[in-house]
C-alpha positions in Angstrom: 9.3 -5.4 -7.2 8.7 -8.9 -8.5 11.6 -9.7 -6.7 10.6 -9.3 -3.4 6.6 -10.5 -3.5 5.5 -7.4 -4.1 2.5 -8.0 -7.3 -0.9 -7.2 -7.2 -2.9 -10.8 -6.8 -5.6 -11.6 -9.8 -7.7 -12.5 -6.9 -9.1 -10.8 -3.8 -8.5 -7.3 -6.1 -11.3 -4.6 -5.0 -9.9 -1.5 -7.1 -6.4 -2.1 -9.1 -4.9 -4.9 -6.1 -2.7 -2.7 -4.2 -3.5 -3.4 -0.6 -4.4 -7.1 -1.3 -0.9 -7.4 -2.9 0.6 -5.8 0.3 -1.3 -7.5 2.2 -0.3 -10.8 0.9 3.3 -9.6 0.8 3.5 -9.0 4.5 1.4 -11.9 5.4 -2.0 -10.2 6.1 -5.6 -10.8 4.7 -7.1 -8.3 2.6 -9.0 -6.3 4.4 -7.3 -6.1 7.2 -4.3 -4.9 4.8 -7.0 -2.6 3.4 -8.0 -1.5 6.8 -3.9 -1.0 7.8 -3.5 0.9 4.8 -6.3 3.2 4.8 -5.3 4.2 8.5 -2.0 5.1 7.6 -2.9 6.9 5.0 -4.9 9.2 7.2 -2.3 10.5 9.2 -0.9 11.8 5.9 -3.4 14.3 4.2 -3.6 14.2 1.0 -1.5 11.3 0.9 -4.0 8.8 -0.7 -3.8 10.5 -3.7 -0.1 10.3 -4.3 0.7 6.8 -2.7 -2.2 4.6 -4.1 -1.7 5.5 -7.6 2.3 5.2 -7.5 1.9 2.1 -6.0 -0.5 0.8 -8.5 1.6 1.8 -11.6 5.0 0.2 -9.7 3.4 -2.9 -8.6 3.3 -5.6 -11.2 0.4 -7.7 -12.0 0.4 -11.6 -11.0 1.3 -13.6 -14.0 -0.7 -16.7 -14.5 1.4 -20.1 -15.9 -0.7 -21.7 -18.5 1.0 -25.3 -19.1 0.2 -26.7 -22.4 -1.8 -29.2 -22.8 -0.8 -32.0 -24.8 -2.2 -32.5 -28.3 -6.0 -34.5 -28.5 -6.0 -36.1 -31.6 -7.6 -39.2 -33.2 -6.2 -41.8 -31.7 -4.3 -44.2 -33.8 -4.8 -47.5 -34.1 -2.0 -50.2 -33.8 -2.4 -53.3 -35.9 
């Protein structure tokens, strides 16, 4: 799922990320993703249960890049 976009974002993350991380896949804010999703989930009963959670355990977290940082050490003189 990585692949395609599809990771729940380390920020904007109410509950476990899912709607913000479709929401920033499709191009949407988050609670208008939230607002989307919770809509169509009511036109399926009983759907919320099943969907949510699936999605949560199949969508990746965002990885964060730590660079490192160059050694800070005395500095050396030059004579």
């Amino acid at each position: 799922m990585t692949e395609q976009g599809l990771v729940r974002p380390l920020q904007g993350r109410v509950l476990g990320g899912v709607c913000a991380g479709l929401g920033q896949r499709f191009g949407l804010d988050p609670w208008p993703a939230r607002l989307l999703f919770v809509l169509i989930l009511l036109v399926l009963p009983g759907s919320q249960l099943l969907v949510y959670p699936i999605l949560w355990i199949l969508m990746p977290a965002e990885r964060v890049a730590y660079v490192q940082a160059p050694p800070t050490g005395p500095a050396q003189a030059t004579a």
